[in-house]
Structures are given as structure tokens and as C-alpha cells.
C-alpha positions in Angstrom: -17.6 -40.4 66.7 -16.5 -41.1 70.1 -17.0 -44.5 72.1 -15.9 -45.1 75.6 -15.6 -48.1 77.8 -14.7 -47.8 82.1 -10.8 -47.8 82.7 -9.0 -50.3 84.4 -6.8 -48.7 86.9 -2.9 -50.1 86.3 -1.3 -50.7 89.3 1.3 -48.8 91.2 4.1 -51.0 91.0 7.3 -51.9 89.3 8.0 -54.9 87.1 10.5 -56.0 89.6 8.0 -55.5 92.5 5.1 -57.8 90.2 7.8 -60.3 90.4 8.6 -60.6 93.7 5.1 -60.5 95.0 4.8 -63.1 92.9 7.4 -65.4 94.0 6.6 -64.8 97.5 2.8 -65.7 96.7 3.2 -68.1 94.0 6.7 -69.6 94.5 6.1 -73.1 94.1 3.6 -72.5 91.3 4.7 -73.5 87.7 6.2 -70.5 86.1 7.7 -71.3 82.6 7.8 -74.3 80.5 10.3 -74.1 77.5 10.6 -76.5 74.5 12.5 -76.5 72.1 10.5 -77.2 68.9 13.6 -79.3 67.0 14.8 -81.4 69.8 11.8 -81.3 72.0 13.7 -80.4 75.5 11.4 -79.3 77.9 12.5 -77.7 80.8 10.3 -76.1 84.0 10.7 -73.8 86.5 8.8 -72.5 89.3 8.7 -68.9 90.5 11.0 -69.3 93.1 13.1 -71.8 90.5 13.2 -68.8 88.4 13.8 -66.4 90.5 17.4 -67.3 91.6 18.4 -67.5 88.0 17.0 -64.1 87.4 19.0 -63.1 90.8 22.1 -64.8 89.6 21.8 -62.9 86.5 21.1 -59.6 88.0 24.3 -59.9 89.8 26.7 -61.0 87.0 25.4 -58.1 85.0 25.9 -55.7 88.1 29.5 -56.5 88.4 29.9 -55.6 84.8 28.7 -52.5 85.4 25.4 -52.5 84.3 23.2 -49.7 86.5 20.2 -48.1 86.8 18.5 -47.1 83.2 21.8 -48.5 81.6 20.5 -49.6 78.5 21.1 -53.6 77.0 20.2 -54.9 74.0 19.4 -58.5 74.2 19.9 -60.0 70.6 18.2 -63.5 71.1 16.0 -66.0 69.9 13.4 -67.7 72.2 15.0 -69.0 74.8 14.9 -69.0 78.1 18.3 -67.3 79.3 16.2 -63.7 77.2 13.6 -64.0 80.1 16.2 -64.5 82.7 17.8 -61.1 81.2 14.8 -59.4 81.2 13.7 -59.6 84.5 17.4 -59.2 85.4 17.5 -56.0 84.1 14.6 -55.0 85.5 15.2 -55.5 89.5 18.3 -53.8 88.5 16.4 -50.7 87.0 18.4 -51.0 83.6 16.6 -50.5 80.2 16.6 -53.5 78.0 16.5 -53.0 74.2 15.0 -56.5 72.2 15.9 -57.1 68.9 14.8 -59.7 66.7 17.3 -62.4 66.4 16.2 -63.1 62.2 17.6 -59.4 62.0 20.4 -59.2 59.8 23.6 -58.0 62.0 23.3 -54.9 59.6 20.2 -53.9 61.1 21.1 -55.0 64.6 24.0 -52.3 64.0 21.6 -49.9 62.9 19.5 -50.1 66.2 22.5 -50.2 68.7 23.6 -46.8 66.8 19.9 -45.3 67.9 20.1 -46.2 71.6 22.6 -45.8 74.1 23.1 -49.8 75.1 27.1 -50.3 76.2 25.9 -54.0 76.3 25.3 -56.2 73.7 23.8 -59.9 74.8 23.7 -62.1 72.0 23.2 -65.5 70.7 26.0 -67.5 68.7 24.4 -67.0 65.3 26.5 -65.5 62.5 28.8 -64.0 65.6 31.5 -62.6 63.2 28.9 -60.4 61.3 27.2 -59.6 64.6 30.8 -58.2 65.7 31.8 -56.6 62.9 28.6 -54.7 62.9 28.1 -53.2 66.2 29.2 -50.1 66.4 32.1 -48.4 68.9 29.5 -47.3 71.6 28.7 -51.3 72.7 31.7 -51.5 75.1 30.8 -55.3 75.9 29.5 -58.1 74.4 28.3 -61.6 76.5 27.1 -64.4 74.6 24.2 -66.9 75.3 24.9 -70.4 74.2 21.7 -71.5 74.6 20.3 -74.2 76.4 23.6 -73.7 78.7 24.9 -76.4 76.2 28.9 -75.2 75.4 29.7 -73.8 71.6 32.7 -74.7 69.3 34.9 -72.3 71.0 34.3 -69.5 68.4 35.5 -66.3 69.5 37.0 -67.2 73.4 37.3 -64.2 74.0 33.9 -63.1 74.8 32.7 -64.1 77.9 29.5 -66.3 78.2 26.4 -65.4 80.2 26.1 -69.1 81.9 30.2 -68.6 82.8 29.7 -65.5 84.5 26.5 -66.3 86.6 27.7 -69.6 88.0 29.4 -68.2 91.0 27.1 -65.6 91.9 24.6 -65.4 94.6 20.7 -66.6 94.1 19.5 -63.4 95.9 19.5 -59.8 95.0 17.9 -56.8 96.2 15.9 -54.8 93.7 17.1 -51.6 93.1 14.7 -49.4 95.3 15.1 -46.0 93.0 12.8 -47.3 90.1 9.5 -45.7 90.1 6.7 -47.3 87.7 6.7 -44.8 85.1 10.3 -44.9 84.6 11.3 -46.4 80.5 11.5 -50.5 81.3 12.2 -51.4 77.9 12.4 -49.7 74.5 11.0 -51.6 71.5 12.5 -51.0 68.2 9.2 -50.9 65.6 9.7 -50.8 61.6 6.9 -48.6 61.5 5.8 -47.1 58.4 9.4 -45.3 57.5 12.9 -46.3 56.8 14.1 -45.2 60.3 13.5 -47.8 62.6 11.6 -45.8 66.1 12.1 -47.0 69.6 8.8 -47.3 71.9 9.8 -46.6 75.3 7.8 -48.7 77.6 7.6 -48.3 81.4 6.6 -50.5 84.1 3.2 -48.9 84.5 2.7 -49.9 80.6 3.8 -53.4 81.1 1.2 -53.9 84.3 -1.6 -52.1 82.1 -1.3 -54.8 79.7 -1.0 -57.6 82.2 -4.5 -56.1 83.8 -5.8 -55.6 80.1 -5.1 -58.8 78.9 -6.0 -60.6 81.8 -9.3 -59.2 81.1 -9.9 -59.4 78.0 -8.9 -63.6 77.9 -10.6 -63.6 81.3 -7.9 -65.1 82.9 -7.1 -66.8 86.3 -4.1 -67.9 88.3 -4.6 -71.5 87.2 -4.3 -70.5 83.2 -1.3 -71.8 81.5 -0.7 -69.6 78.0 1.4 -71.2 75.1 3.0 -69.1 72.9 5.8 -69.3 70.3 5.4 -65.6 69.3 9.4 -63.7 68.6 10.3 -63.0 72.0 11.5 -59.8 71.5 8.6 -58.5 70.0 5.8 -57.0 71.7 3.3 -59.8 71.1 5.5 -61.6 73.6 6.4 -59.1 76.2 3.1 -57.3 76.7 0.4 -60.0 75.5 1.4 -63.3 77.2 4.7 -62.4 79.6 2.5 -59.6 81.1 -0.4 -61.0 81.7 0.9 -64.7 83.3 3.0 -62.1 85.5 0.1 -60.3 86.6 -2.0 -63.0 88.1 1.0 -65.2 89.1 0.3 -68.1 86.2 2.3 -70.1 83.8 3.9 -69.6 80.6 4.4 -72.0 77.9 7.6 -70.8 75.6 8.4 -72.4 72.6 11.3 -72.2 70.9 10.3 -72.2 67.4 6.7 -72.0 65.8 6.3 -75.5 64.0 3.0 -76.1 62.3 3.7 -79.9 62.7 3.7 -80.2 66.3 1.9 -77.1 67.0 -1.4 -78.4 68.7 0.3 -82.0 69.9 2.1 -79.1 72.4 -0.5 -77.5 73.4 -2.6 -80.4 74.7 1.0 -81.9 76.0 1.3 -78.6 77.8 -2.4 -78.6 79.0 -2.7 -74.9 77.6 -5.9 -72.8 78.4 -4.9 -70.4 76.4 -3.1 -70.1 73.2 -1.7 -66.9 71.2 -1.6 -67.3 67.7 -2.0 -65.0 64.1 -3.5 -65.6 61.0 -0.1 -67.6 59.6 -0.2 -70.2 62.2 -4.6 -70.4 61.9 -3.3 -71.1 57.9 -0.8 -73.7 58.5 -2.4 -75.7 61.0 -5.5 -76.2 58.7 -2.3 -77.5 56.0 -2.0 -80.1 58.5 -3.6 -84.1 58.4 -6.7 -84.4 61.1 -5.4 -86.0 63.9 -8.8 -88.0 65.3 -7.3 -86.6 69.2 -7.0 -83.1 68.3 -10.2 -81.8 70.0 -8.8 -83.7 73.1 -7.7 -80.4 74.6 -8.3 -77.7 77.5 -7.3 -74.7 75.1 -10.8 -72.5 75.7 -9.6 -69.3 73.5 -6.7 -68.6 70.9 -5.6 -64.8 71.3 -4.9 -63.9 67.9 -3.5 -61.0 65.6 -4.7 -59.3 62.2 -7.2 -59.8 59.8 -8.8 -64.2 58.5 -10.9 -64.9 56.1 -14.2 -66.2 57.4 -13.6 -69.2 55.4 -9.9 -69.9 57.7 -12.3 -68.7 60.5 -14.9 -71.0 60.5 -12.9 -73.9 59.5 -10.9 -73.6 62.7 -13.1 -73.2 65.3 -14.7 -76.3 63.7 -12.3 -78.6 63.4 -10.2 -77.9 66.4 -13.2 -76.8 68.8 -12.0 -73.7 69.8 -13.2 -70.1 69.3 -10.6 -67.1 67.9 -10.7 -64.0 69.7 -10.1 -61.1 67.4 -7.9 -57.8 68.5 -6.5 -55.3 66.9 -3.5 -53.3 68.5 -0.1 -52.4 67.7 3.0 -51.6 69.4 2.7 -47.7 70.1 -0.8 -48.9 72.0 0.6 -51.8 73.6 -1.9 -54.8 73.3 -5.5 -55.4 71.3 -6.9 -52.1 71.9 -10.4 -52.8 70.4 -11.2 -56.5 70.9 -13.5 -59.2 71.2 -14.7 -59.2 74.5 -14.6 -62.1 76.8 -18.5 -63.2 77.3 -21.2 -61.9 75.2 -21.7 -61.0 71.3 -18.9 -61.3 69.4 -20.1 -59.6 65.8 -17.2 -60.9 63.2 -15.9 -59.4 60.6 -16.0 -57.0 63.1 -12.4 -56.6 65.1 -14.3 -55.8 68.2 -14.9 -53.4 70.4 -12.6 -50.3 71.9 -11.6 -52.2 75.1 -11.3 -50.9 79.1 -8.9 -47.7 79.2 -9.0 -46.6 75.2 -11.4 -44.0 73.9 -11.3 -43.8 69.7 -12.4 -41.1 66.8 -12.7 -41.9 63.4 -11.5 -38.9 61.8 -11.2 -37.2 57.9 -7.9 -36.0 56.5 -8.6 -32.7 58.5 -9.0 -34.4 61.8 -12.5 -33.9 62.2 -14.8 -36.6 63.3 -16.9 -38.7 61.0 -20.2 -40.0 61.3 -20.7 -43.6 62.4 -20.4 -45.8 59.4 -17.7 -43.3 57.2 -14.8 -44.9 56.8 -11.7 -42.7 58.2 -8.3 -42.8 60.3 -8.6 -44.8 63.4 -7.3 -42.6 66.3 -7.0 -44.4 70.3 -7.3 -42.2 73.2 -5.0 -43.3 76.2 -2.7 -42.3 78.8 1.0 -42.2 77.9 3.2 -44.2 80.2 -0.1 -46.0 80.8 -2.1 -47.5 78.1 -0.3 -45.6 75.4 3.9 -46.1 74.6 5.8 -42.8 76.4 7.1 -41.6 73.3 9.6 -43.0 70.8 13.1 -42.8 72.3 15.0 -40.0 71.3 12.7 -39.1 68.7 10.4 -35.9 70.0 9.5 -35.0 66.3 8.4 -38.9 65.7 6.7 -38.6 68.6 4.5 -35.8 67.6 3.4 -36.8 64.4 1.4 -39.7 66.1 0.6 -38.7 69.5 -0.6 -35.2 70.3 -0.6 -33.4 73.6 -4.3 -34.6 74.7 -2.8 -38.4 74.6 -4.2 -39.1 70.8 -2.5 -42.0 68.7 -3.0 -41.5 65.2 -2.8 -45.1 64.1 -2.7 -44.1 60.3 -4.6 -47.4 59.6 -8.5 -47.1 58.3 -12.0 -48.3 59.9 -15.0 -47.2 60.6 -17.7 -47.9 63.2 -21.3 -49.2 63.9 -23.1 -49.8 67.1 -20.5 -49.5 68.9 -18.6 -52.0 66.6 -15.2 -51.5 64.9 -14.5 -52.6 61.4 -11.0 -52.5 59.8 -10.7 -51.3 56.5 -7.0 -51.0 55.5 -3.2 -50.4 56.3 -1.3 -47.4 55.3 -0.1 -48.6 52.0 3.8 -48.2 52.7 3.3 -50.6 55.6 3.5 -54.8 54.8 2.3 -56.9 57.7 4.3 -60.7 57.0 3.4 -63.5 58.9 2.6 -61.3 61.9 5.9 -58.9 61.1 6.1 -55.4 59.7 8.0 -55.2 57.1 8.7 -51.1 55.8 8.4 -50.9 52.2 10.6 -47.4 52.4 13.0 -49.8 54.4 13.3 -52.5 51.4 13.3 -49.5 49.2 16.2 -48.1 50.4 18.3 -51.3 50.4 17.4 -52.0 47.1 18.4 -48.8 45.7 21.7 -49.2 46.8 22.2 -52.2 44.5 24.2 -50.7 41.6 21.8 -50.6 37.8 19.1 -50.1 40.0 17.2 -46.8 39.0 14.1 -46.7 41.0 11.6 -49.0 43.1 9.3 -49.3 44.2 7.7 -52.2 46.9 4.2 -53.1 47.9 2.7 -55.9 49.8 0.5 -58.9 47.9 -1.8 -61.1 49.0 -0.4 -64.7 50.4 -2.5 -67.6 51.6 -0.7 -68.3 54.1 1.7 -65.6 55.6 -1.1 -62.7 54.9 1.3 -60.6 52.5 3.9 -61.7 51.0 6.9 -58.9 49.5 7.1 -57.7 46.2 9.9 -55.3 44.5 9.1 -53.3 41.2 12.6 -51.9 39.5 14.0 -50.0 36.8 17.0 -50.9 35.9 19.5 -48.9 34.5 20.3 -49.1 30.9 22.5 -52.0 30.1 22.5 -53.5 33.4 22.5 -56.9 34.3 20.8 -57.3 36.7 18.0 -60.3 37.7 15.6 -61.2 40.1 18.3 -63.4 41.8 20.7 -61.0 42.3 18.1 -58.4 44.1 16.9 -61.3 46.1 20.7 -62.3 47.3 21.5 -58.5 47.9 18.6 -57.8 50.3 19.1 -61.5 52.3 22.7 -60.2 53.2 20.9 -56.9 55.1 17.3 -57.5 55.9 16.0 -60.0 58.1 14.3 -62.5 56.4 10.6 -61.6 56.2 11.9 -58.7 54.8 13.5 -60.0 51.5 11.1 -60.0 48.5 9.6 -63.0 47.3 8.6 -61.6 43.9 10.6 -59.0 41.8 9.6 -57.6 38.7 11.2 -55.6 36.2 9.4 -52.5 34.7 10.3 -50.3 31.9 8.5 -47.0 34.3 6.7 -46.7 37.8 3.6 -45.5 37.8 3.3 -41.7 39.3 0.5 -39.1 40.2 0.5 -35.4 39.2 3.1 -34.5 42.5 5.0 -37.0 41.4 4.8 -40.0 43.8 4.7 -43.4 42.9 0.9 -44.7 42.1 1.3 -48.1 44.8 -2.4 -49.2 44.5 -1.8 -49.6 40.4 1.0 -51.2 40.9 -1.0 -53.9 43.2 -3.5 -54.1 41.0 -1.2 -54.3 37.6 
């Protein structure tokens, strides 16, 4: 079945042009207000504040040669020298390429071989691996030190981003060439194979979201949004920077994600609006009752993937504030089908299929089933507009989830009522940690390579807190000695954290199907 919803109409314009008319209009508004969440700096800016670092920046990257749809790969943690890049790099035109800074320098290696970045901008942690891992085609490297604070002199030969925009000018003229659906920034997804698949994002996709999402949180200029969602991810980019950009408001960065201090920042920052997941609902219930922790202005917290009622209606109770459901993912951009902002909201239900989306709910054939049959979620949208452009580099990719007439095939399972969508289940392969994916055929393929290992298989299992937690199933070689520990250590040193298996188990046989392939649900349910 088919439900539709009116369109909203991105605008015509740039990222760097958003900017700008934002800093001429909002100059001396509040832009961005960064903790960190271990030493509790804060630090603000205003638009125009903001803007001549972003200029400064655009101009020391200029003189490195850095050009239109040059592609840099920022390799940072929150902080707020990766938004100073980002807009850099876009009133210069270039492409940037985020990658999570908990990624092992393995995996950053892996990425920088799929894209064409020259540039490598990185933080300070594990620096030596980071080197030795990035491949011959990354012809520079500039370092952060964040907070502008100097490092312990390790390798002096690499220059430092705060060293080479001191001198420069605090103007810069935008480069006038980009158009609005040329690639902004490519997103490097886990997805539900080994391969990780870039999402190239244009300009006209990140103002989409902005318009979406101011929307759907029904936002105004005066709103100040918190989040301490992974910068580099699109969470970050396309659900909070976006939409604050849009409409010209503020942006509350944090550093870190610490249950502890969690809400005290909010109502120090005087959020309206907070982004959260199911992990940090979890482990702010963990915390003690604070009797001033209704003392807030935070109307609505944005949040991601499934809670249990229970989690649910113990939030909204104790801190007086209601959860707005979504459901999206990064090949659709934001929460596709949402909550909306005034009127029923009909929970477990993730919502409804929001303003520019159309979906199906189709059989294995492709052919629509009837309202209540549960089936493969597909989202209708425009590509370069409310859908990703593609996967960079990666036509075939691109096919097998998006066809011609602008149909994402989400792989993920719902079905529908009154106009109502209910979510059902993942594609098995896929492990959602804490917000994260984590690809089991990813995991897999590490493992494997970890001699008297002869097969595996690895699943996702329920967690309290962090939604799924990792688990491997092996069997080892005969004679090998091999233990839990050993697998653990082995995938720490080349996966990013959320990756690395908190249970492993050691089987005499995996369980397998008449074609052969490894029988995942017994395993989960073993």
C-alpha cells in the first residue's frame, strides 16, 4: 500500500550560501556552544564569531591546494575545529569525507583507499597507527590538537590546523561554481556488508533536512538544540547541524555523551530541544533523581530506534518531557516516517511517513501488500533531494537499493495501519549498538583472519542498555588454542570499538539451512 504526505520544497541554495545569509541575518545571534564533557570548557561563538574561523580555515586549506570537489577526510572527534572544517570546505566547494574518530586506524585506511581524499585532517589519537595506515594517495596530513591547546611535540613534522590559520585572512569569497546538487559530503555507512559504501550527499540534501527537521521538531530561530551525537555521523550533520542552520539558531555540541552530567547541561545550556537514542533514554534512568531535574525548557527529545514502553513511559514521567519517535537511516537522510509535531502520536507506532517520502510495503517479489501484512519497507524520494545521490563510486551498490523511479529498498520490515507505521525488524546481518551499526559480515571477516579460527558466525543480542550488544560464534580448528580473550584482543586492534564482541562462544558446528547458509535466528535463540 501507498501513503503520501505534501512535499516540502528544499531550497535552491548552497550550504555555503545558507551560511552566509545567515551570518549576515543572524550575525550576532549565538551560534555554537561547545563543552567538553571531562573538563567542562565551554566555549561560544556567534555567527559572525564563527564565520571568520570558518574563513580563516577556508584559506589555509586553499593555499594547500585544496579546490573545488577535492575530497578531505576529517578524522575527528567532537570538537569544534570538525565544524570549522566543514563549513570550510564547503564555501570552498571541496568534498568532505567524515570518519568516526573510535574507528580503528585500520578502517580509517580502509575508507581513504575508497575515496579520492589527498587530505587527511586528523586528531592526535594513536597518530603513529593513523600514519602507518593511510594509504599513498593521502598526499597531506594536518593535525587538530584540539581545543587549540599545543601537544607533546609528537610527530613535528606534520603541520597543525591552528598553526596554519593564524595568519590568514577572516574573509573569503565562496567559491561561486558550486551548484546545490553538486556531492557536499560523502558518508561512509557500514551498511549491511563487509564493504563499507559512501552516501554522497549534496547541498540540496543537507537543506532538505534542515527544512525537514525543522518541521518535524517544529522549530524556530530562538531554539537552542543539544546534542552529543558522533559528529561525523549523520545524526549530527543532517539532524541537528542542518536544521539550527536552516533557521539561523543555536547549537549545543558536546564533546562526549556522559550520562552523569547529561541533563545538568541541558538545563545549564537552556536547551529546547535535545537529540538523544534509546542508550542515552537507558542510562539517564541509571541515574539518582535530582529533585531540580524537571527545572528545564527542553519541550521535545528527537530520538533514534526502537524503547521499550516501560523506558518510554518512565522518561517522559520523571523528567517531563515527551520522546518523539523517527525512524530513518542514512541513505534517506533524517526520520523519514515520524511522529509528527502536534496531534496523535500512536506509540509503538514509529510514526507516520513524513512531508516529501511516499512508502510501499512490499513481498519478496516487490509487490505491494495489504495494509496490516508485514513486508520490506520501501521510501519514495528524490535523489539529491530527500534521498542520498547514490553511493560514491559504487553504481552496482547503488542499484540494489535505489531503482530508477527514486525507490529505497530499506531491507528492514514493517507494516502499516491507518496510515500508521509499525517496525518489525532489521535485516538480520545488520547490529544496531548504542545508535551504531555494526556489520556482522564486517566482524566476520576480521575474525576469520585470526589463525584456528574455522568459521563464524556473528549476531546481535539483546542489551538493556546499548540496544544490542555483539556476539561471535566460532569453530575452532582442531587443536587450537584459542579463547575468548584472544578473539576479543584481535578484533580491538581493527575495529572500532562498538564493533568488538562482547560475548564469544565456542561451538563444535554452526547451524546451516538446505543451501547451506548459516541458520542466524537459531543461533539467537540457542
Amino acid at each position: 500500500m501507498a501513503v503520501t504526505r505534501s512535499k516540502i520544497a528544499p531550497e535552491n541554495t548552497t550550504v555555503a550560501q545558507l551560511w552566509e545569509r545567515q551570518v549576515k541575518d543572524r550575525g550576532e545571534h549565538e551560534f555554537l556552544v561547545f563543552e567538553d564533557a571531562y573538563s567542562h570548557e565551554i566555549r561560544r561563538f556567534t555567527y559572525r564569531e564563527f564565520d571568520a574561523l570558518v574563513n580563516k580555515c577556508a584559506n589555509a586549506l586553499t593555499a594547500r591546494g585544496i579546490g573545488e570537489k577535492s575530497q578531505v577526510a576529517l578524522y575527528l572527534d567532537n570538537c569544534i575545529e570538525f565544524v570549522e572544517c566543514a563549513l570550510a570546505l564547503a564555501k570552498m566547494g571541496a568534498v568532505s569525507v567524515p570518519v568516526d574518530a573510535t574507528s580503528a586506524p585500520f578502517e580509517l585506511g580502509r575508507i581513504l583507499g575508497l575515496c579520492q581524499a589527498q587530505t587527511l585532517i586528523t586528531c592526535t589519537k594513536n597518530l603513529g597507527e593513523v600514519r602507518s595506515n593511510v594509504p599513498d594517495t593521502v598526499k597531506d596530513i594536518i593535525v587538530v590538537i584540539e581545543g587549540g591547546n599545543e601537544d607533546e611535540g609528537a610527530f613535528p613534522d606534520l603541520p597543525r590546523l591552528h598553526e596554519l590559520t593564524r595568519h590568514e585572512a577572516n574573509t573569503f569569497t565562496s567559491n561561486p561554481r558550486v551548484q546545490p546538487q553538486d556531492v557536499c559530503e560523502i558518508l561512509f555507512t557500514s551498511g549491511t556488508t563487509s564493504a563499507p559504501k559512501g552516501v554522497m550527499i549534496t547541498h540540496t540534501n543537507f537543506v532538505f533536512s534542515g527544512d525537514f527537521v525543522n518541521w518535524e521538531l517544529d522549530m524556530n530561530p530562538e531554539d537552542r538544540y543539544m546534542t552529543s551525537m558522533v559528529a561525523t555521523r549523520v545524526n549530527y550533520q543532517l539532524s541537528a547541524l542542518a536544521p539550527v542552520l536552516t533557521l539561523g539558531a543555536t547549537l549545543i555540541m558536546l564533546s562526549h555523551y556522559r550520562a552523569s552530567c547529561f541533563w545538568r547541561q541541558a538545563r545549564l545550556h537552556r536547551a529546547t530541544l535535545v537529540q538523544g537514542m534509546a542508550m542515552i533514554v537507558a542510562t539517564m534512568l541509571r541515574q539518582p533523581v535530582d529533585p531540580e531535574e524537571r527545572d528545564h525548557q527542553v519541550r521535545e527529545m528527537h530520538y533514534f530506534l526502537p524503547l521499550s514502553t516501560r523506558d518510554k513511559e518512565t522518561f517522559e514521567e520523571r523528567f517531563g518531557v515527551p520522546l518523539l519517535n523517527n525512524y530513518g537511516s542514512t541513505e534517506c537522510l533524517i526520520g523519514a516516517i515520524t511522529d509528527f509535531p502536534h496531534g496523535e502520536r500512536r506509540w509503538p507506532s514509529i510514526g507516520k511517513v513524513g512531508p516529501g517520502y511516499k512508502i510501499r510495503i512490499v513481498d519478496d517479489e516487490g509487490s505491494d501488500l495489504p495494509e496490516g501484512e508485514v513486508g520490506e519497507l520501501v521510501l519514495h524520494g528524490v535523489p539529491g533531494v530527500s534521498l542520498m545521490a547514490g553511493y560514491w563510486d559504487n553504481p552496482e551498490a547503488t542499484a540494489e537499493v535505489l531503482d530508477e523511479d527514486g525507490w529505497y529498498y530499506t531491507r528492514d520490515y514493517a507494516y502499516v495501519e491507518d496510515g500508521w507505521v509499525y517496525f518489525v525488524d532489521r535485516r538480520v546481518d545488520l547490529i544496531k549498538r548504542s545508535g551504531e551499526s555494526v556489520s556482522s559480515a564486517e566482524v566476520e571477516g576480521v575474525i576469520e583472519d585470526l589463525p584456528g579460527v574455522r568459521e563464524v558466525a556473528v549476531i546481535g543480542v539483546p542489551d538493556g542498555v546499548r540496544g544490542q550488544a555483539v556476539k561471535a560464534f566460532i569453530v575452532a580448528e582442531a587443536n587450537a588454542a584459542l579463547d575468548a580473550e584472544a578473539v576479543i584482543d584481535h578484533c580491538a586492534g581493527r575495529l572500532a570499538a562498538f564493533k568488538v564482541p562482547s560475548f564469544v562462544e565456542f561451538v563444535e558446528e554452526l547451524p546451516r539451512g538446505s543451501y547451506g547458509k548459516v541458520q542466524k535466528h537459531i543461533l539467537a535463540n540457542s
